[in-house]
MARFI-260390 format. One record per residue (C-alpha): residue number from 1; x, y, z. Coordinates in Angstrom, 1 decimal, padded with zeros to 4 digits. Layout:
BEGIN
REC	NUM	X	Y	Z
...
END
This chain:
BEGIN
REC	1	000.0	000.0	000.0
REC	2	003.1	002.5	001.0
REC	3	004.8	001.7	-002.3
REC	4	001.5	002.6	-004.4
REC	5	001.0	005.9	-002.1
REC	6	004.5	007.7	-002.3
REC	7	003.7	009.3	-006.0
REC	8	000.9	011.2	-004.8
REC	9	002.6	011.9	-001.6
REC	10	005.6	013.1	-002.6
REC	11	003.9	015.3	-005.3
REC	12	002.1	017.2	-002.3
REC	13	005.2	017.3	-000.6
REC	14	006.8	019.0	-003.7
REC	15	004.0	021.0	-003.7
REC	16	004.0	022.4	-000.1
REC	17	007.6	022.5	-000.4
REC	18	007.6	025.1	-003.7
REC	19	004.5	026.8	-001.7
REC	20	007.0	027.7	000.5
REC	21	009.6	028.1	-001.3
REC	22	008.1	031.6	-002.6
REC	23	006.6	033.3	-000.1
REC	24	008.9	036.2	-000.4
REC	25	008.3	036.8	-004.4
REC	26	004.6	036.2	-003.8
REC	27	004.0	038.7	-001.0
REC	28	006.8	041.2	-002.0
REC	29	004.4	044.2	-003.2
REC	30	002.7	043.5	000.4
REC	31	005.8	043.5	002.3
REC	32	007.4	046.5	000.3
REC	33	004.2	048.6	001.8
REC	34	005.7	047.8	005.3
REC	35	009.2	047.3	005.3
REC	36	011.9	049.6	003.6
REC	37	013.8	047.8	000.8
REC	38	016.3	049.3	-001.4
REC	39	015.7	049.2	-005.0
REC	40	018.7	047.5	-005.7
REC	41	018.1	045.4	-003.1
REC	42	014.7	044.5	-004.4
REC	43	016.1	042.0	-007.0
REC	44	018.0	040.3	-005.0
REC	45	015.3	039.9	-001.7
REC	46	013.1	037.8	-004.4
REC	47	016.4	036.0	-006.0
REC	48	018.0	034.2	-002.4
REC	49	016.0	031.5	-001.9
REC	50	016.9	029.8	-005.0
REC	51	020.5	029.8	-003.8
REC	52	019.6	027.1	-000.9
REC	53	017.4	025.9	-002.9
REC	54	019.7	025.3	-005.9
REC	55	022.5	023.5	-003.8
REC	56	021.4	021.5	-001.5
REC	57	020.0	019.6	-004.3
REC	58	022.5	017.6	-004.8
REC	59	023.3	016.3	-000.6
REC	60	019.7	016.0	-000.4
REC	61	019.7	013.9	-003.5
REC	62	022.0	011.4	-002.3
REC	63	020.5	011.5	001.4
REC	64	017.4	010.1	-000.4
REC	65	019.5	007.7	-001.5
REC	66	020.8	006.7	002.0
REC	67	018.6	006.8	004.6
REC	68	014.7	007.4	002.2
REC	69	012.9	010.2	001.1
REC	70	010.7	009.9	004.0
REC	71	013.6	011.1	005.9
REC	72	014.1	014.0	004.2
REC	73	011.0	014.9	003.6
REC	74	010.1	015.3	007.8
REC	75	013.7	016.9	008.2
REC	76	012.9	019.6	005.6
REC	77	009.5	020.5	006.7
REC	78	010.8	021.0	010.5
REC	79	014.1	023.3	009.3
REC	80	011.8	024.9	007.3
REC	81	009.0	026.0	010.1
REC	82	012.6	028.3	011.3
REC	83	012.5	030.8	008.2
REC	84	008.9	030.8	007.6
REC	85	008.4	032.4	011.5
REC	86	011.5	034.7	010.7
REC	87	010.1	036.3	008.2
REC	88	006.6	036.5	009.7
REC	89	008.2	038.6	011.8
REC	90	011.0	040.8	009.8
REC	91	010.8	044.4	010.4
REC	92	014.1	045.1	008.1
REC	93	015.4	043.9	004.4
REC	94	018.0	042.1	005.8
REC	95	016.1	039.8	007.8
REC	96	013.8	039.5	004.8
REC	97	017.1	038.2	003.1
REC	98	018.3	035.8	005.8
REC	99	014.9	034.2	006.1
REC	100	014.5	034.3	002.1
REC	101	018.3	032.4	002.3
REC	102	016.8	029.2	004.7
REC	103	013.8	029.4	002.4
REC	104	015.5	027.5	000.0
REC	105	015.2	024.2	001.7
REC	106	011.7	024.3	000.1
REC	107	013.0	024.6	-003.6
REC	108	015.9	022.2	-002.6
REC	109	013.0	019.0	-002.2
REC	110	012.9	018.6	-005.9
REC	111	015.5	016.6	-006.0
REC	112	014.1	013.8	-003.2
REC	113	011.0	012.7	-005.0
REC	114	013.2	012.3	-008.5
REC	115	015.5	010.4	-006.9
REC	116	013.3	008.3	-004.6
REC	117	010.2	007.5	-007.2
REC	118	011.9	005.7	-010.2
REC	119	012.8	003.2	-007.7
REC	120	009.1	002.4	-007.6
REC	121	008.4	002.2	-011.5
REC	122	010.1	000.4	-014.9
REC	123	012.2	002.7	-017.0
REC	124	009.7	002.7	-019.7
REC	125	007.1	004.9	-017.1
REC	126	009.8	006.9	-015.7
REC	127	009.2	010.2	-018.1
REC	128	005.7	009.8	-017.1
REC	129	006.0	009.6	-013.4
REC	130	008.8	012.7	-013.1
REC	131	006.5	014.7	-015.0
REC	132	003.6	014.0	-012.5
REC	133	006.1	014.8	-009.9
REC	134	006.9	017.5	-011.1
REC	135	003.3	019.0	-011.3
REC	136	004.0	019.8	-007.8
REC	137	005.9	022.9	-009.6
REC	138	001.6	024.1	-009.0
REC	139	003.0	024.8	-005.4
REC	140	004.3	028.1	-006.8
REC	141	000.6	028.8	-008.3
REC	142	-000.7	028.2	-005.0
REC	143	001.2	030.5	-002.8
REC	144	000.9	033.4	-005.9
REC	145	-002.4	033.3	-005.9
REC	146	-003.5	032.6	-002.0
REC	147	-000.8	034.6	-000.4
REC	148	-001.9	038.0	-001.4
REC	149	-005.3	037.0	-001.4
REC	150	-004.4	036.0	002.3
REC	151	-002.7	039.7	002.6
REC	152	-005.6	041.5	001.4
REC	153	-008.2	040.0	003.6
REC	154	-005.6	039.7	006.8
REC	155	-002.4	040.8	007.3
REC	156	000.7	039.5	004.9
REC	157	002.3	038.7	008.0
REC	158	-000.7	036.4	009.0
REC	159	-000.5	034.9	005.4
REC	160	003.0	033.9	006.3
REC	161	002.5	032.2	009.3
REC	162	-000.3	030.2	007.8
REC	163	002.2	028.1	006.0
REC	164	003.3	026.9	009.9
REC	165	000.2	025.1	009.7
REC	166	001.0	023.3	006.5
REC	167	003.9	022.4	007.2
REC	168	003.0	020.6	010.5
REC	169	000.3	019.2	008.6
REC	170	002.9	017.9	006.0
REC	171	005.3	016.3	008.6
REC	172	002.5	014.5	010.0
REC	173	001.2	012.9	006.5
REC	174	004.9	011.8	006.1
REC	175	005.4	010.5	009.4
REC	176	002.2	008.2	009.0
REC	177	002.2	007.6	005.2
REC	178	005.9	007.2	004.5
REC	179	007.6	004.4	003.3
REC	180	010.4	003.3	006.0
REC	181	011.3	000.5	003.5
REC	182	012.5	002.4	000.3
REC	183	015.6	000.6	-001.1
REC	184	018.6	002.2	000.0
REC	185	022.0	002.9	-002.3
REC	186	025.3	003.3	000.2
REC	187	027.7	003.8	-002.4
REC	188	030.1	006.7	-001.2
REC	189	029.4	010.1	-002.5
REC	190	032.4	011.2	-004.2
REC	191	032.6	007.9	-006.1
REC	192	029.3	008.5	-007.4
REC	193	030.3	012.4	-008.6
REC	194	033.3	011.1	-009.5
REC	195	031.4	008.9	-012.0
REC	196	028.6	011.0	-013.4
REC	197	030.7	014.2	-013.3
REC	198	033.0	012.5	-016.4
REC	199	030.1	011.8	-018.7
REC	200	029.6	015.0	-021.3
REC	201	025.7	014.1	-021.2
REC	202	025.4	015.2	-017.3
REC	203	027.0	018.6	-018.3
REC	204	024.6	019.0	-021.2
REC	205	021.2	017.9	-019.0
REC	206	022.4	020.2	-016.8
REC	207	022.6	023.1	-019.4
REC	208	019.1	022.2	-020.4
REC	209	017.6	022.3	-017.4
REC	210	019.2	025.5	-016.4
REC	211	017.5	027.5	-019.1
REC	212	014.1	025.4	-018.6
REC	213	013.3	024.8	-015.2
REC	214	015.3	028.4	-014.4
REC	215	013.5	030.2	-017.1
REC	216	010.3	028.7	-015.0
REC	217	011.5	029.6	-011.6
REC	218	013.0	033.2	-012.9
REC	219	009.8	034.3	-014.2
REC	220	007.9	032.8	-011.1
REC	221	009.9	035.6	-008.6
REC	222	010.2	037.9	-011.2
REC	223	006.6	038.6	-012.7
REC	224	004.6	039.5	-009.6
REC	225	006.8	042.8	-008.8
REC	226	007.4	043.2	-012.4
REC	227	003.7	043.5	-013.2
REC	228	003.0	045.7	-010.4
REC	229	006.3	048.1	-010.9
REC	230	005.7	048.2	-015.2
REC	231	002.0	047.4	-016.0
REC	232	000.7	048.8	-012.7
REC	233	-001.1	046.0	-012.3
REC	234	-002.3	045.3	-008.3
REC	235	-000.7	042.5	-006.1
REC	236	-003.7	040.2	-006.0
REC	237	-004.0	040.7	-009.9
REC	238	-000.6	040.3	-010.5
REC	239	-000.5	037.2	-008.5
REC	240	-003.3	035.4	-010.4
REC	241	-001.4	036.3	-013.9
REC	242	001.3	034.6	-012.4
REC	243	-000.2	031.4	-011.3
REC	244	-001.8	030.9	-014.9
REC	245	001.9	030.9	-016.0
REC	246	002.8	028.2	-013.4
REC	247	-000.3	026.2	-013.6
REC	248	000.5	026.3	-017.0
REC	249	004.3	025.1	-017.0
REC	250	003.1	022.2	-014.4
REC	251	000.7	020.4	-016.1
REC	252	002.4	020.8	-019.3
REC	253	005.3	019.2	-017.4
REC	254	003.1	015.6	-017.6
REC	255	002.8	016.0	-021.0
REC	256	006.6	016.7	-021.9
REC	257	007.2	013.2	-019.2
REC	258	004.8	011.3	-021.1
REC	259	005.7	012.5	-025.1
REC	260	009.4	011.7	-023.7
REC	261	008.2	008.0	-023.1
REC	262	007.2	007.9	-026.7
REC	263	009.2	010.6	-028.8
REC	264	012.8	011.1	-029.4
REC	265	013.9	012.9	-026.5
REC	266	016.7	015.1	-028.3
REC	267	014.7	016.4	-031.0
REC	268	011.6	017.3	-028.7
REC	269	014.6	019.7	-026.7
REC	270	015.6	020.9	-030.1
REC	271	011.5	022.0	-030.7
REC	272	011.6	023.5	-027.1
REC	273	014.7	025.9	-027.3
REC	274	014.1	027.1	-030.1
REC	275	010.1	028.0	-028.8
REC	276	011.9	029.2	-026.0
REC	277	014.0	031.8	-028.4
REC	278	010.9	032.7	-030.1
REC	279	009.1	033.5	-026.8
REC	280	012.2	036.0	-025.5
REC	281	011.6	037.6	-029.2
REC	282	008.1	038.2	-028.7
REC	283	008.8	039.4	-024.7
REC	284	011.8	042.0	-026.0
REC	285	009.1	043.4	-028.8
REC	286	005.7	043.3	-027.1
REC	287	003.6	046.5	-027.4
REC	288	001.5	046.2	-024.5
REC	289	000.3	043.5	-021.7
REC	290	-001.6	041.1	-024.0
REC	291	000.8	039.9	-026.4
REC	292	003.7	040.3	-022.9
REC	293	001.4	038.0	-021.6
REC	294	000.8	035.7	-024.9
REC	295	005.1	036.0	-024.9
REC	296	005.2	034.5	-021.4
REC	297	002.6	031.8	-021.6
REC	298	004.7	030.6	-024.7
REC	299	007.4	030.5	-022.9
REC	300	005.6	028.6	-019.5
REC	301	004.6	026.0	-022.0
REC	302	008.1	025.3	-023.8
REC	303	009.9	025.3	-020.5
REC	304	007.4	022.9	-018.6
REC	305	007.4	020.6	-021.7
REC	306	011.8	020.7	-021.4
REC	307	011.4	019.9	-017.5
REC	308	009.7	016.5	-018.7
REC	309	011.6	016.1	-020.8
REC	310	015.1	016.7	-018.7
REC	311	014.2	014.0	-016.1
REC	312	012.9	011.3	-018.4
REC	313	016.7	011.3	-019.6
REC	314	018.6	011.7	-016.3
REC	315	017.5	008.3	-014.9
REC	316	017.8	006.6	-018.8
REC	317	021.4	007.3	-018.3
REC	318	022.2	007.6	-014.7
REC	319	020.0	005.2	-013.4
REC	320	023.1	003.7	-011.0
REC	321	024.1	006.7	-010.0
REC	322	021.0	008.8	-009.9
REC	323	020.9	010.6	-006.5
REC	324	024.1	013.0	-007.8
REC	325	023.1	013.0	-011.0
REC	326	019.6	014.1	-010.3
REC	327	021.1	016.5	-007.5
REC	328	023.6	018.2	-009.9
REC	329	021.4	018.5	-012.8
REC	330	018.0	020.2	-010.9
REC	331	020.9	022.2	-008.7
REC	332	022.0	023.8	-012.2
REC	333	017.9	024.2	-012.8
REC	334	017.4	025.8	-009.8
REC	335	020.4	028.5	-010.1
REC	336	019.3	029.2	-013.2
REC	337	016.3	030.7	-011.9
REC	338	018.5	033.0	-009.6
REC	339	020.5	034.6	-012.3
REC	340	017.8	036.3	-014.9
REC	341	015.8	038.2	-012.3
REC	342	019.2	040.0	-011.2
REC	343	020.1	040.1	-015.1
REC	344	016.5	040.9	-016.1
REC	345	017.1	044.2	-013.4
REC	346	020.3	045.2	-014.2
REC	347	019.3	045.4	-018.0
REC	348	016.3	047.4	-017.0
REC	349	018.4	049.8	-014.4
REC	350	021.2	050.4	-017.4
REC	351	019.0	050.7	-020.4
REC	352	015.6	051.8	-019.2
REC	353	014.5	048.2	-020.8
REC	354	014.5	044.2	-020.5
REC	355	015.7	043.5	-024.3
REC	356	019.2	043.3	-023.3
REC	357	018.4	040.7	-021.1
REC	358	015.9	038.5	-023.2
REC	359	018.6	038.7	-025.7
REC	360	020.6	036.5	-023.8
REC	361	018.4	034.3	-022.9
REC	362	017.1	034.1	-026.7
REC	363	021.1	033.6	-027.6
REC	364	021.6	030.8	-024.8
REC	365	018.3	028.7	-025.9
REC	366	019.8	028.7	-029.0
REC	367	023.0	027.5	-028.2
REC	368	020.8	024.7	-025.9
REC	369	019.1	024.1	-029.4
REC	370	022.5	023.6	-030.9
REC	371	023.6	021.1	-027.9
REC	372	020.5	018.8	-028.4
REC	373	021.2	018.4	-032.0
REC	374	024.8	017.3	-031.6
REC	375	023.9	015.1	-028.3
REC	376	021.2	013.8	-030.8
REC	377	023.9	012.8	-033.7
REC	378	026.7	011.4	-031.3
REC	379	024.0	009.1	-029.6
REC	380	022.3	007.6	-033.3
REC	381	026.1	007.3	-034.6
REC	382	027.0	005.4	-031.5
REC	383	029.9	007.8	-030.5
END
């Protein structure tokens, strides 16, 4: 019964995890009304919680490996109860910033359930199930749409401190429904990264899933203050806009798992980065807020599509060694969602516009597109 139960249980847990995981982002035109941050700061308040939560995917990935994702599943919800009451409580930027650091346990979960689940399922389903794993990405559409609404009728401090209560009611659910008996893997750490870390196609995943899953998390901290500050749209408004974009990129993810099970992997990537370059084209040239919004929705689709895609290949070809693998390649996802916001802002600060920024990212998916193709050719010629 345990065995059968841990999809759908570790999906909520990614999903109460990523619910967490932006709080800040979610409730920043809230907390900006209260507490004094710089506007250089502002960036980067939004931007720290992907650090922690880019990292410590990789020892969390191979703790799953050693001792169960049940495990680490109870021991992130309890170290995360610490930053969620900090910030509750802030009164200053900077503690804003050192909660917003610890925050990044949440993010950091990702890499538990993709390292935990395959054990559970043939290789022929494992697209599939990683892409219904990672529909708990909606966790982000959760807290950017409930937060402010949360704010608005309360407090945004009261919003925060709800998430105390999901979390407690997370670690119980694990504690009672986890499986105690997941197959273990002991092998030493640094003989495993010693491994995976000479294989070219680690590297390359890793490249993908940096501009994919950090294009998704990027826009996820960057639109809600973005809309507010540009469009002038209002924080609960601005919120909802967002969630559509997550929602969006989540349930797409499924789909990208299960065409993955069927499709040549390699050329479906191709098809995404270069959707992914025509998205930042229409973001750089867009008139007005429909056709930003049309831009970004493009670009939510391509990106959840890759994600699927990403981590139906990481346990094809690290299967053995899949706790490191799967840590190092969603680690490189997750800081890539920490650099464009801070890009995205400095472009904006130095040219009174965003284009220099989507330029890069338009440059990099095609240099992603590039990558596919050539992984694509050394793998049908055998090399």
């Amino acid at each position: 019964m345990k065995k059968r139960i841990q999809l759908p249980l570790q999906t909520a847990d990614l999903i109460v995890g990523f619910m967490v995981w932006v709080i800040l982002s979610s409730l920043l035109p809230f907390i900006k009304q209260d507490i004094a941050i710089p506007t250089d700061q502002v960036a980067l308040v939004t931007a720290v919680p992907v650090i922690l939560g880019s990292v410590l995917r990789v020892p969390l990935g191979y703790l799953t490996n050693l001792v169960g994702a049940r495990t680490v599943f109870l021991a992130s919800f309890a170290v995360l109860l610490v930053p969620v009451w900090l910030i509750s409580e802030a009164t200053s930027w900077q503690e804003l910033i050192a909660g917003g650091v610890l925050l990044g346990v949440g993010g950091a979960v990702f890499s538990v359930g993709v390292t935990s689940l395959p054990k559970y399922y043939p290789r022929e389903r494992h697209g599939f199930v990683n892409g219904v794993y990672g529909f708990g990405n909606m966790g982000t559409a959760l807290t950017t749409w409930l937060a402010p609404l949360a704010a608005v009728a309360w407090d945004w401090r009261v919003a925060v401190k709800l998430y105390i209560v999901l979390l407690a009611c997370a670690f119980v659910v694990n504690l009672a429904l986890g499986d105690r008996d997941e197959p273990r893997v002991k092998t030493p750490l640094l003989q495993q990264m010693r491994t995976v870390a000479k294989d070219a196609r680690l590297w390359l995943l890793s490249l993908f899933y940096f501009v994919t899953f950090g294009a998704f998390v990027a826009l996820t901290v960057y639109l809600p203050n973005f809309l507010t500050s540009h469009y002038g749209l209002d924080g609960v408004t601005a919120g909802m806009l967002t969630s559509v974009f997550i929602v969006a990129a989540a349930s797409v993810r499924i789909l990208g798992g299960w065409l993955a099970d069927r499709m040549d992997c390699l050329r479906l990537l191709a098809f995404v980065f270069g959707t992914l370059a025509a998205g930042a084209v229409v973001l750089a040239v867009a008139p007005g807020l429909p056709v930003y919004l049309a831009g970004i929705y493009l670009v939510s689709v391509a990106c959840g599509i890759g994600n699927g895609v990403v981590f139906k290949l990481v346990p094809t070809y690290f299967m053995e060694q899949a706790g490191p693998a799967n840590g190092l390649v969603s680690m490189w996802g997750g800081l890539g969602g920490f650099f464009p916001p801070l890009v995205l802002a400095a472009s904006m600060a130095a040219f009174g516009s965003n284009v220099v920024g989507l330029a890069g990212f338009g440059l990099l998916s095609l240099v992603c597109l590039v990558g596919a193709l050539v992984m694509r050719r050394k793998n049908l010629s055998g090399e």
